[in-house]
TIZAZA-395880 format. One line per 5 residues: their letters; for each residue x, y, z of N, C-alpha, C. Coordinates in steps of 0.2 Angstrom, whole numbers, plus 5000, padded with zeros to 4 digits. Layout:
N
A) X:Y:Z:X:Y:Z:X:Y:Z; ... .
//
This chain:
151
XXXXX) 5170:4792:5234:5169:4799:5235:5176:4802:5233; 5174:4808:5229:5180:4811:5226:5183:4816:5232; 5191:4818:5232:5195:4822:5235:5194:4830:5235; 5196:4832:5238:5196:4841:5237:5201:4843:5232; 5206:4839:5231:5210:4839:5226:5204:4841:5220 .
XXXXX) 5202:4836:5217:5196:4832:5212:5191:4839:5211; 5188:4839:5217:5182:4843:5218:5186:4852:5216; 5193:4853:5218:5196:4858:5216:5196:4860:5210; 5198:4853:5207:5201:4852:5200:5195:4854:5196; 5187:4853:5197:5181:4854:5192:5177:4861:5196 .
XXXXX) 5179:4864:5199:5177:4871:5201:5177:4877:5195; 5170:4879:5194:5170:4882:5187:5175:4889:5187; 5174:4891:5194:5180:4894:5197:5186:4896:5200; 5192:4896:5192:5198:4893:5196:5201:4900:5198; 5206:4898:5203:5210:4901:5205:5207:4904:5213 .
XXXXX) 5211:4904:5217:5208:4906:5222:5208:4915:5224; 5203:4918:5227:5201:4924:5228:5207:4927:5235; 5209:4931:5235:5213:4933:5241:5214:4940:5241; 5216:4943:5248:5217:4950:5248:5222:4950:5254; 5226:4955:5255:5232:4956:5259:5229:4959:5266 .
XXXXX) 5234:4956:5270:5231:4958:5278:5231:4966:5281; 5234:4970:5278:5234:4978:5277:5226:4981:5273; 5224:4977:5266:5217:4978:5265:5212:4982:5270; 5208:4988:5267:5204:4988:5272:5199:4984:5273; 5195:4982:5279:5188:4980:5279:5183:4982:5272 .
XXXXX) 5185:4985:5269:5178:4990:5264:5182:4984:5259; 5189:4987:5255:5193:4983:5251:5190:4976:5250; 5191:4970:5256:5187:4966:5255:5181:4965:5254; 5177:4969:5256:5170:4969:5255:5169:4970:5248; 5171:4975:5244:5170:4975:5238:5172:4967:5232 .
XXXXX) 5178:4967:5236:5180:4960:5232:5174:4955:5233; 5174:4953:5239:5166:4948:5240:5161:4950:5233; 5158:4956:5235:5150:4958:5230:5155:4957:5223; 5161:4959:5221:5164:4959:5213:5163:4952:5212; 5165:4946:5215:5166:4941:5214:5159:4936:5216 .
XXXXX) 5156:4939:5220:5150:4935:5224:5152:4932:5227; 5156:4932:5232:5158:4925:5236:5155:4928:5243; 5157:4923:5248:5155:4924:5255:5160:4925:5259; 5167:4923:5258:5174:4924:5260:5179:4924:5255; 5183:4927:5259:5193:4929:5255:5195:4927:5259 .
XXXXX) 5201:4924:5255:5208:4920:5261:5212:4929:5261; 5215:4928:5268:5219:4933:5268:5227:4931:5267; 5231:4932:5263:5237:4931:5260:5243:4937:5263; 5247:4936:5266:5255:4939:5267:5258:4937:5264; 5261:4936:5259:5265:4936:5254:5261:4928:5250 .
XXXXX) 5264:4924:5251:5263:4919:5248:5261:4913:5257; 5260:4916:5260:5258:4912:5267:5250:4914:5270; 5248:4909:5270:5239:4911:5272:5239:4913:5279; 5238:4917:5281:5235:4922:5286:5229:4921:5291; 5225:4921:5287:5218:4919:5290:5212:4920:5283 .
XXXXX) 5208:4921:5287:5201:4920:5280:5195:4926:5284; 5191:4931:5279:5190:4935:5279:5183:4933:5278; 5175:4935:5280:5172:4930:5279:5164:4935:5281; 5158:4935:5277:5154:4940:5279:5151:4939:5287; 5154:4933:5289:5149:4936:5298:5157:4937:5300 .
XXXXX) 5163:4937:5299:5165:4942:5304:5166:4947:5302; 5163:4953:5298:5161:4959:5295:5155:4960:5300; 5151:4954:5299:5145:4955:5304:5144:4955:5311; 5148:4953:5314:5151:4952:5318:5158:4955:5325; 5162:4956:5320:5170:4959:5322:5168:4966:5320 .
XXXXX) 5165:4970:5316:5167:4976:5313:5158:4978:5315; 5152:4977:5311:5146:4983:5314:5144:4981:5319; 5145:4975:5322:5141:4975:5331:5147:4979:5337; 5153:4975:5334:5159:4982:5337:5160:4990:5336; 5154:4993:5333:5156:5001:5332:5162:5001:5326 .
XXXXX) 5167:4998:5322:5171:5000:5319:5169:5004:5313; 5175:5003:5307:5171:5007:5303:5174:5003:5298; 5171:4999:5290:5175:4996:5287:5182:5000:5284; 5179:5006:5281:5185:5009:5277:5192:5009:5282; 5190:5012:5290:5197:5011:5292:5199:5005:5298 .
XXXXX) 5196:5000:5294:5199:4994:5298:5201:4988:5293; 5209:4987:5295:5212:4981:5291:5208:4977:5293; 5211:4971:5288:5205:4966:5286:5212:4960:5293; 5216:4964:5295:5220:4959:5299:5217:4959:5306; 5215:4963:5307:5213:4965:5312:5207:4960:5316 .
XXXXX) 5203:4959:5311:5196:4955:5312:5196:4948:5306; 5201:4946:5304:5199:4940:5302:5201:4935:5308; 5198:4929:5304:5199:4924:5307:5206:4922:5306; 5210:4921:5313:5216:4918:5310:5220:4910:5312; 5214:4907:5317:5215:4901:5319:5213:4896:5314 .
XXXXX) 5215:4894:5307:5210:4891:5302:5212:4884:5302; 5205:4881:5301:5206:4874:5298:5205:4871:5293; 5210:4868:5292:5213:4868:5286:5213:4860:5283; 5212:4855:5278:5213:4851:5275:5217:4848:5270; 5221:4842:5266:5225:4842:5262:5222:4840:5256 .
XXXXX) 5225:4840:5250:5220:4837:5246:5218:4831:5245; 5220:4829:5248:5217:4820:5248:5210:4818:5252; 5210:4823:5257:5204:4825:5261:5198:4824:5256; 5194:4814:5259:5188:4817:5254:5183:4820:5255; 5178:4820:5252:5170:4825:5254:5169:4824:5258 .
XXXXX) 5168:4818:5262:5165:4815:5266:5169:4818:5276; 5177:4817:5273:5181:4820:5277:5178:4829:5278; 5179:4831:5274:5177:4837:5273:5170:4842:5277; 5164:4838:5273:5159:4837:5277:5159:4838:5283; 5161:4832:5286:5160:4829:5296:5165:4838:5298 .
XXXXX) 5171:4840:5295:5174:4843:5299:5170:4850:5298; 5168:4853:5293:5164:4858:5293:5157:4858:5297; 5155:4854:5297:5149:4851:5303:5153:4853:5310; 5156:4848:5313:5158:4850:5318:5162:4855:5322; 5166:4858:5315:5167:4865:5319:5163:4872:5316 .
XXXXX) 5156:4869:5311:5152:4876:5311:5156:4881:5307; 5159:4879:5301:5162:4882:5296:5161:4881:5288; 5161:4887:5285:5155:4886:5278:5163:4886:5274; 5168:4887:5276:5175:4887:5271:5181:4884:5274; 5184:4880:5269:5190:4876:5270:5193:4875:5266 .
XXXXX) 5201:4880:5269:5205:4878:5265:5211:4873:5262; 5215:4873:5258:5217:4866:5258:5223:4869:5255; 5226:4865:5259:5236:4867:5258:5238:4861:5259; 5243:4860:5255:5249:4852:5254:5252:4852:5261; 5257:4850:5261:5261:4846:5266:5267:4852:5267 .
XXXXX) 5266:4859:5264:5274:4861:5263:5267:4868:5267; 5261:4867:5268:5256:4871:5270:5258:4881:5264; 5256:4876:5258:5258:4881:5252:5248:4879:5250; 5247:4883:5249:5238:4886:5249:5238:4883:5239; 5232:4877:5240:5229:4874:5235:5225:4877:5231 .
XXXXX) 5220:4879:5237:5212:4881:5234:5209:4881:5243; 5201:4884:5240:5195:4884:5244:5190:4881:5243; 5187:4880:5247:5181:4874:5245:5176:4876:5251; 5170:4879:5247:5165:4881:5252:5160:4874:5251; 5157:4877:5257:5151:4870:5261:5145:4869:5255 .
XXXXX) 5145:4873:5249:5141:4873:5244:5144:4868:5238; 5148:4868:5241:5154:4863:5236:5153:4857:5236; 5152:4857:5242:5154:4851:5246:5147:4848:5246; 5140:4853:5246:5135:4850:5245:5133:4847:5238; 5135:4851:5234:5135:4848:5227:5137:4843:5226 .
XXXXX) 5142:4839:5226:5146:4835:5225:5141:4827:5229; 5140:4832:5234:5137:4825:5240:5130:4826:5235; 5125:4830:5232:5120:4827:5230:5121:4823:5221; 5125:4826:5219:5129:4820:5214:5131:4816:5215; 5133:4813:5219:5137:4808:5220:5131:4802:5221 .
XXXXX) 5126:4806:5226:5119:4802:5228:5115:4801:5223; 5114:4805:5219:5109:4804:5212:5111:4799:5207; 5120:4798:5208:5123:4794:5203:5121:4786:5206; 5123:4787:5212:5120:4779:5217:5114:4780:5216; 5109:4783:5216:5102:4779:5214:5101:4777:5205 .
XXXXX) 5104:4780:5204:5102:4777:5197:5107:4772:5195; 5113:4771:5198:5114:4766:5197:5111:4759:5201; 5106:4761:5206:5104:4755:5209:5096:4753:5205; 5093:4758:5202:5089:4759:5198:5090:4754:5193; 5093:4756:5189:5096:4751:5184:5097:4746:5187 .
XXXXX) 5099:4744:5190:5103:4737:5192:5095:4735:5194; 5092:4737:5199:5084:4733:5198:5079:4733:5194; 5080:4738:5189:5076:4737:5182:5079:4734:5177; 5084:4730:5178:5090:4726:5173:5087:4719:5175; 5086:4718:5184:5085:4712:5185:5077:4711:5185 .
XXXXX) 5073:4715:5188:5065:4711:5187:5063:4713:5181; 5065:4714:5175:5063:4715:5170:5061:4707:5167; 5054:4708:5165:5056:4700:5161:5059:4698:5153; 5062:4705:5153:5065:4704:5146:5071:4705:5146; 5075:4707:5153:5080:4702:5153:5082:4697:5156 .
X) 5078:4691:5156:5079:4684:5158:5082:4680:5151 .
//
């Protein structure tokens, strides 16, 4: 199984999306639709903040009465985040998104300087590639072996 490193490194998408914790709610919102994504990393200066994400817009700001244009995006992000390194494989990855019920993970080195983002879409991809690759290779290996033209 390849790393998030890996899976980072072949994202047609490079570079990661971010917006500053002053942002408004609306501000963000527009990034998400410009970009189509489903979340922004929120950034203070070069240090991750937390992560900006369509249910806690659905969530923190229209079932609480706010209003997007005048609510920072600090106010209501996530800021307890979980985080992995890039060596972290899919399969790491996967189980932990699973268990904490999380569609986005970020991944930052050992010095917690922000790599990249890896949604749960990503992470599906990769898992049904990875699977198609092992069937056909096991395909071939038993149409290699009961073949009676290869004996």
């Amino acid at each position: 199984m390849k790393t998030a490193r890996q899976l980072l490194a072949e994202k047609t998408i490079h570079g990661t999306v971010t917006v500053a914790p002053q942002a408004t709610v609306y501000q963000a919102l527009q990034v998400l639709a410009d970009k189509n994504i489903g979340a922004v990393l929120v950034m203070d200066g070069d240090k991750l903040a937390g992560i900006f994400s369509e249910r806690d817009y659905a969530r923190k700001v229209v079932l609480m009465g706010k209003t997007s244009a005048g609510t920072p995006v600090s106010e209501i992000m996530t800021s307890r985040l979980i985080c992995v390194t890039p060596e972290a494989s899919v399969e790491e990855c996967m189980a932990i998104m699973t268990d904490k019920r999380i569609r986005h993970l970020p991944v930052v080195n050992a010095q917690d300087e922000l790599i990249g983002l890896l949604s749960i879409g990503d992470l599906v991809r990769e898992t049904i590639a990875e699977q198609e690759f092992q069937i056909e290779q096991l395909e071939s290996y038993i149409h290699g072996r009961s073949s009676p033209m290869a004996a």
